[in-house]
N, C-alpha and C positions, 0 to 999 in steps of 0.2 A: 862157335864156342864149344869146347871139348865136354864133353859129358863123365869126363874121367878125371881123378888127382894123383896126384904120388903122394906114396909115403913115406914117412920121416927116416925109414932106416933104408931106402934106396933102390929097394927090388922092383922099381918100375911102378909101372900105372896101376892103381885100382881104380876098382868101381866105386862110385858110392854107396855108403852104407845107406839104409829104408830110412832114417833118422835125416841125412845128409839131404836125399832126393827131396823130402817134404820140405826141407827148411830152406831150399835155396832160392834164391830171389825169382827163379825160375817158374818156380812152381805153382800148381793148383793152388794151395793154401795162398801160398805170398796171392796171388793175380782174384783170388774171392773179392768180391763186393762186401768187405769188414764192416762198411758202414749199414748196409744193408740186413747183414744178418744178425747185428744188435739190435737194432731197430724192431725186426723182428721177434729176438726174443724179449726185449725190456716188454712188448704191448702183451708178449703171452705170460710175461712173471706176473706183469699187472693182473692181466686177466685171472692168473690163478689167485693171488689178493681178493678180486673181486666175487671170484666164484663162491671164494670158501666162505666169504663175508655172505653172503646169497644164499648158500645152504648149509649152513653149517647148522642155523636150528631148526631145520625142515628134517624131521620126524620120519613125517610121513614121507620122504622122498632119499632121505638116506642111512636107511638100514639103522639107526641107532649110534650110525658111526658118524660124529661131526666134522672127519677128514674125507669120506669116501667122495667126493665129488671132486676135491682140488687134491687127491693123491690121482686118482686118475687122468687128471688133467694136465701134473706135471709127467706122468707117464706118457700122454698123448705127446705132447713137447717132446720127449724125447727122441720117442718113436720117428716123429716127423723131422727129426734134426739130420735123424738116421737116412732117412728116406732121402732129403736133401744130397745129403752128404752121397750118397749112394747113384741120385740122379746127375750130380757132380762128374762122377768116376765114371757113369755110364758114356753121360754127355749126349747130348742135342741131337746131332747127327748120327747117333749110332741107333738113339731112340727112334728116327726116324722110317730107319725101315721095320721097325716094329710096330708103326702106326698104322695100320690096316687091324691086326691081328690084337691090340690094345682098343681100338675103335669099338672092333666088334664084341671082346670081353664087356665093356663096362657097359654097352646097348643089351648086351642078355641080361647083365644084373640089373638093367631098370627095366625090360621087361619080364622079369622073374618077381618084380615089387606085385605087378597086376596080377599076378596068379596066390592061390594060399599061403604060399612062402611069405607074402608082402603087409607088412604090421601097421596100423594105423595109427597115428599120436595127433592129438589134435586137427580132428578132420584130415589130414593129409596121410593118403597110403604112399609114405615115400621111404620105407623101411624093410632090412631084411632082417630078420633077427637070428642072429649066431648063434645063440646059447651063451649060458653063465652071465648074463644082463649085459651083453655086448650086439651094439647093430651096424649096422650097416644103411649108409645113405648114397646109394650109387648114382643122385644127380651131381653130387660136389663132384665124383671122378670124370663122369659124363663132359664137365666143363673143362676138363686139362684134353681127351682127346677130340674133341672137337676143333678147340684150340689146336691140336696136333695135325690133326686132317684135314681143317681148310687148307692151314699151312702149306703141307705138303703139297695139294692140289694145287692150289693159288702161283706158290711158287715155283714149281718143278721147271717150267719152261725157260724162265724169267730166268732163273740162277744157273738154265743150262746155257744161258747167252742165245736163244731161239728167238725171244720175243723181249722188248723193252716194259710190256702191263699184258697183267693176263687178259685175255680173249672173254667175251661173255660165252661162248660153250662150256670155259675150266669157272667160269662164276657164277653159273647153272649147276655146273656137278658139287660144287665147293657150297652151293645153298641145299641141294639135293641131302648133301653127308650130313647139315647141322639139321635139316628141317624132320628128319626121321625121328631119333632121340627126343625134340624140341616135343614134338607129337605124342610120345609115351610117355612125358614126362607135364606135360599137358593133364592126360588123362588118369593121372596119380588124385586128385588134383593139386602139384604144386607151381604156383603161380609165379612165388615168388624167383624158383630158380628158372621159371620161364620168361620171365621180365632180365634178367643177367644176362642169361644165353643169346634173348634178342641181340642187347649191348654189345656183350663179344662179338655175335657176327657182323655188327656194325663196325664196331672197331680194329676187327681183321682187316676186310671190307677196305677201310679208308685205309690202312697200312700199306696192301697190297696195293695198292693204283689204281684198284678199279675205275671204272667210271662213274663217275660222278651220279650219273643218271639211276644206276643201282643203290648208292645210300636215299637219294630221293623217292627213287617208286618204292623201295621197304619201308620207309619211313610212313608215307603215305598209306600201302598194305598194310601196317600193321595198324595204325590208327583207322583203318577201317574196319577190320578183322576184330577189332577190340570192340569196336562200337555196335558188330555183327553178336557177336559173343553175348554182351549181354542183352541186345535186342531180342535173342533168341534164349533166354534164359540158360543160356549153357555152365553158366556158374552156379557152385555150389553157396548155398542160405549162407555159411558162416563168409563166403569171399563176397559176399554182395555187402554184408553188415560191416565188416570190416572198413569198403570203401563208403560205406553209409557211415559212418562215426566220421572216418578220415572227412569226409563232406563237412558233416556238422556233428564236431565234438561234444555239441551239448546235448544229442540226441539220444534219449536212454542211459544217462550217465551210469543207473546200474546195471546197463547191459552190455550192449555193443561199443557203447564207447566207454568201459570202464577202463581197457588197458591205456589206451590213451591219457585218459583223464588222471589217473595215477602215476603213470612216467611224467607229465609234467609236473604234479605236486611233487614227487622225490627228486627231480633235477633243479624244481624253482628253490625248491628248499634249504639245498645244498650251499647258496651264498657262493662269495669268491673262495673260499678253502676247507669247505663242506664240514660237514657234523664231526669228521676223526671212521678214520678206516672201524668197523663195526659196530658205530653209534648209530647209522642210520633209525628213525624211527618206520619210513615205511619199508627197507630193506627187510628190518628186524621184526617189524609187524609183519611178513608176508605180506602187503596190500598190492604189490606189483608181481602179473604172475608171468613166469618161465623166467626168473629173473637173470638167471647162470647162465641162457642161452639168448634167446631175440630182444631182451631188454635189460642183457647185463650194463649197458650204459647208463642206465640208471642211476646204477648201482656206483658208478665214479660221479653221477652229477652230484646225489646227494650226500656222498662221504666224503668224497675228495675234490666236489664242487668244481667254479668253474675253471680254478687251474689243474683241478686232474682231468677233466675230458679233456681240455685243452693240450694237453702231454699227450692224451690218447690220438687226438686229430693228428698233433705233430707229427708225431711217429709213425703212422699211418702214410703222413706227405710225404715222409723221409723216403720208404719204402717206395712210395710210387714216382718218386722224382727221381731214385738211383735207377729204377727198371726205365725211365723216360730214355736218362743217358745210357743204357743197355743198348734199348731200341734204335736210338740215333748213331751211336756207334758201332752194329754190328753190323759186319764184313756181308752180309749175304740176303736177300729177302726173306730166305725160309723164317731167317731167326729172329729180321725185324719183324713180322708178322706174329711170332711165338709172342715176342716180348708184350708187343700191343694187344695182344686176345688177353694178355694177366694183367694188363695196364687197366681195359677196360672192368675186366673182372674184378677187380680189388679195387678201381676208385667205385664203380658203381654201388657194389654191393655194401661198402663202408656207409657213401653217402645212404642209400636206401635205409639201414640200420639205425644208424645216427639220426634220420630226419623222420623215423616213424615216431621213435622216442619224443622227439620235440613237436611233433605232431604237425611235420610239412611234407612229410609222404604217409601213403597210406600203411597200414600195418602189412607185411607180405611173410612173414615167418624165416628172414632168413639172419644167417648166425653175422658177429661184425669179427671180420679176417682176424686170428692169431689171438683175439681175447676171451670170446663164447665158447663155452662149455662144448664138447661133443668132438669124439677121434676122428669119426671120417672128413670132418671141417678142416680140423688142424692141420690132416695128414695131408688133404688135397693143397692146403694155400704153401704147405712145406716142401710140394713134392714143384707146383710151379714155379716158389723161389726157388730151389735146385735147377729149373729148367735156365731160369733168367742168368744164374751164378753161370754155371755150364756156357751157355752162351757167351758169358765176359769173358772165361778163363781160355776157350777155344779158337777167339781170336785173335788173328797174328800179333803177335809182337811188335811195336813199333823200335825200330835198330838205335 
């Protein structure tokens, strides 16, 4: 197909014009997963609705300004549109040989967390702080190249036509790349991005071919490793209490189990079509704390009830069911493996979100994809749907 047209008055071939190139059925734009990245944005409009409903009369938390939380937030949106759009034009393959040199950047900034640089918020040292009240959380990027690195490893041979499943030597090195990071990020202590990251490598893991034997002996190690962990006290007071409420929600209802015990009265509350977007009574009373960030769900149970989570869940499955068909349709291992590390990564971390609120997982502090308050969240789940897009748009054309 000619990549050139003529023009009307007859001097032969032109190029297309920068207008022409983007619009033609050929293109980046036209071949995006559209359905994907509305999906995406409707659950971060939401979010910003919910946010601002969440701290709009919190005082103490936002400067006096009742916008400062959800003007930020649609800034973050944007930024991460950016970033998409940007991982788009880079594309997949080209990022790949920067995945060594990207590996190693985001392992310095989680271990620059454990030195004085590294800020604490709610028991967890998982922050760098920038200056002018901006931070930094270098496990969310942590999670894109690890995803990148197994990849690479896993797949290199496989896609060069050498071997039909990687070898256990490349799924030794490929546990080796995740289990470093895994370790400093351990020792933050955040749990809950180490409960994720397991997932990913499980679900690279099972993308790649490995051997069956490897999801079973980690599956195995790690439920032992867990059960070592706290035989040996190596958890911090607030992660024990945490799973101590999740245990028995009646247990100290004004202590350890308060957050729990509150996400469910402002989601039982909510009815089938909730209170009205800023009626909530415990939104508005503050009774639910970090509401804009680990329990902005809530915050739909009780205002917008059980058909606005329910729009949230959807749109959630929409995103993970288009990256599903990403995965099953991409041309190469490398990208099916890409796909599957952000498949596991955004179903797991949804469900963990979602099921702490309802009080069927334990509380783990992490944010729910595209709608929780905080930049580095957004940018990281915006930069992997950039990877997934990149993936759809770089695969051959069917004639």
């Amino acid at each position: 197909m000619s990549t050139h047209s003529y023009s009307l008055s007859g001097y032969g071939p032109q190029k297309k014009s920068a207008w022409g190139r983007v619009t033609a059925r050929d293109s980046a734009v036209w071949r995006l997963d559209w359905v994907m990245v509305l999906a995406g944005i409707g659950l971060s409009i939401v979010g910003s609705l919910l946010v601002w409903s969440a701290t709009r009369n919190r005082t103490d938390l936002n400067q006096g300004d009742p916008y400062y939380f959800v003007t930020r937030h649609v800034l973050s949106l944007v930024v991460g549109l950016l970033l998409m759009a940007g991982m788009v034009w880079l594309g997949h393959r080209r990022v790949r040989g920067a995945v060594p040199f990207l590996y190693g950047a985001t392992l310095l900034l989680a271990l620059l967390v454990l030195t004085p640089l590294g800020a604490t918020i709610n028991g967890q040292r998982a922050w760098l702080h920038l200056g002018g009240g901006f931070s930094l959380q270098p496990a969310e990027f942590v999670k894109i190249t690890v995803i990148l690195g197994m990849a690479m490893l896993l797949a290199a041979r496989v896609d060069a036509g050498d071997r039909e499943h990687p070898d256990h030597r490349i799924v030794l090195q490929a546990l080796g790349l995740a289990a470093a990071p895994i370790v400093v990020i351990m020792l933050m202590p955040d749990l809950g991005s180490v409960m994720v990251m397991v997932i990913i490598v499980l679900g690279v893991l099972l993308a790649s071919g490995a051997s069956n034997r490897w999801i079973v002996g980690l599956s195995a190690a790690g439920t032992g490793g867990a059960v070592l962990v706290w035989a040996l006290g190596l958890l911090d007071e607030y992660q024990i209490d945490r799973f101590a409420a999740f245990a028995n929600p009646a247990l100290d209802p004004s202590g350890v189990g308060y957050n729990t015990n509150q996400a469910r009265i402002a989601i039982g509350s909510g009815g089938l079509s909730g209170k009205g977007l800023f009626e909530g009574s415990q939104t508005t009373g503050q009774f639910v704390p970090e509401q804009q960030t680990d329990f902005v769900f809530t915050v739909a149970g009780e205002e917008l009830g059980f058909l606005g989570g329910a729009l949230i869940i959807l749109l959630l499955g929409v995103v993970i069911w288009r990256a599903c068909r990403i995965a099953r349709e991409a041309s190469e291992l490398y990208s099916t493996i890409v796909a599957a590390g952000v498949i596991a990564w955004f179903a797991f971390q949804s469900f963990e979100n979602i099921g702490m609120t309802l009080g069927i997982m334990p509380v783990a502090g992490l944010p729910l994809p595209f709608v929780s308050y905080g930049g580095t969240s957004m940018f990281a789940v915006w930069i992997a749907l950039g990877l997934l897009q990149s993936i759809r748009v770089q695969r051959p054309v069917s004639a």
